[in-house]
N, C-alpha and C positions, 0 to 999 in steps of 0.2 A: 841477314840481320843488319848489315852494315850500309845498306839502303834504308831499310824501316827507319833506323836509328837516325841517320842524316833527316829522313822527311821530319819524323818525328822533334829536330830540335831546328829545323826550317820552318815546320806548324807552328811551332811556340815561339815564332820570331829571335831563335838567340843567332844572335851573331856570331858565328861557329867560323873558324881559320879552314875553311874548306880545301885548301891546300895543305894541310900539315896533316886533316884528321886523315886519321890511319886505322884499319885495320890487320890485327895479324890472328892466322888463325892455324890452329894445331890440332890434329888430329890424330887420333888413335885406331889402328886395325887390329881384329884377329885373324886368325886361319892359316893352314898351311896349301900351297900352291895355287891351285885354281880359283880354289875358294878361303875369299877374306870377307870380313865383314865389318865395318864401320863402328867401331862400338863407342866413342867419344868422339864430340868436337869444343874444343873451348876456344874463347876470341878473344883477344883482350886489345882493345880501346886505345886508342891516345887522341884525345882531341882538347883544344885551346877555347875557352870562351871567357865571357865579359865577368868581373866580379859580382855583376847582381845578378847572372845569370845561375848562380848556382844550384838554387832550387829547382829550377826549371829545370834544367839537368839534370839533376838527381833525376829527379822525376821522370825524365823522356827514358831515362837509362833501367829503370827500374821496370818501365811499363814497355819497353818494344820488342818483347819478347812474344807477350800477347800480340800482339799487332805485326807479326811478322810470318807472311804463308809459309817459307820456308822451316821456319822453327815449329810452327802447329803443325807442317804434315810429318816431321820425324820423328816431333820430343818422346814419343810411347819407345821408339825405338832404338834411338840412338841418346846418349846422353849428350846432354849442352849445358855448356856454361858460360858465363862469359865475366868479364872484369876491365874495368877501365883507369886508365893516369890521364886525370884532368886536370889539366892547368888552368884556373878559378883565377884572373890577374896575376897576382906576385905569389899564390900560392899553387899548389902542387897536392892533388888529394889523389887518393884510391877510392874507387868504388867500386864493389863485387857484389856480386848475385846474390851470395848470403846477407848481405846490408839490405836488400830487398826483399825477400821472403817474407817477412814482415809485414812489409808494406800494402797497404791495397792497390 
């Protein structure tokens, strides 16, 4: 996802601080011993862009989920989520996956 997302806001020409952006990501298992099973992954975001870039952003953030092979071979069976803190110039916003549901 954290590939997709980068192409995704490199397509839309924003000028993203490709050094700062970060992913981190957390994961949930069950099972006891041999057998465990992945049952969540959630990711959450940190990356820097230009004040007019914002929409774009939104945007690429909302849509790279679709656009992402790894996230289309597991979502039936592993749960994913994801959330990001983007720093929009002098501001500082959240966006989560539920802010996107919505959206087309």
């Amino acid at each position: 996802m954290y590939g997709t997302l980068r192409g995704a806001l490199a397509g839309r020409k924003i000028a993203f601080d490709r050094e700062s952006f970060k992913a981190m990501v957390e994961g949930r298992i069950s099972g006891i011993g041999k057998t465990i099973r992945i049952t969540s992954i959630h990711v959450h975001y940190d990356v820097a862009v230009p004040a007019d870039a914002r929409d774009a952003t939104e945007r690429a953030l909302q849509l790279h989920p679709q656009g992402c092979p790894a996230h289309q071979s597991v979502k039936d069976a592993i749960r994913i989520s994801w959330d990001a803190t983007v720093r929009v110039g002098d501001q500082t916003i959240t966006v989560r996956e539920e802010d996107a549901a919505g959206s087309p």
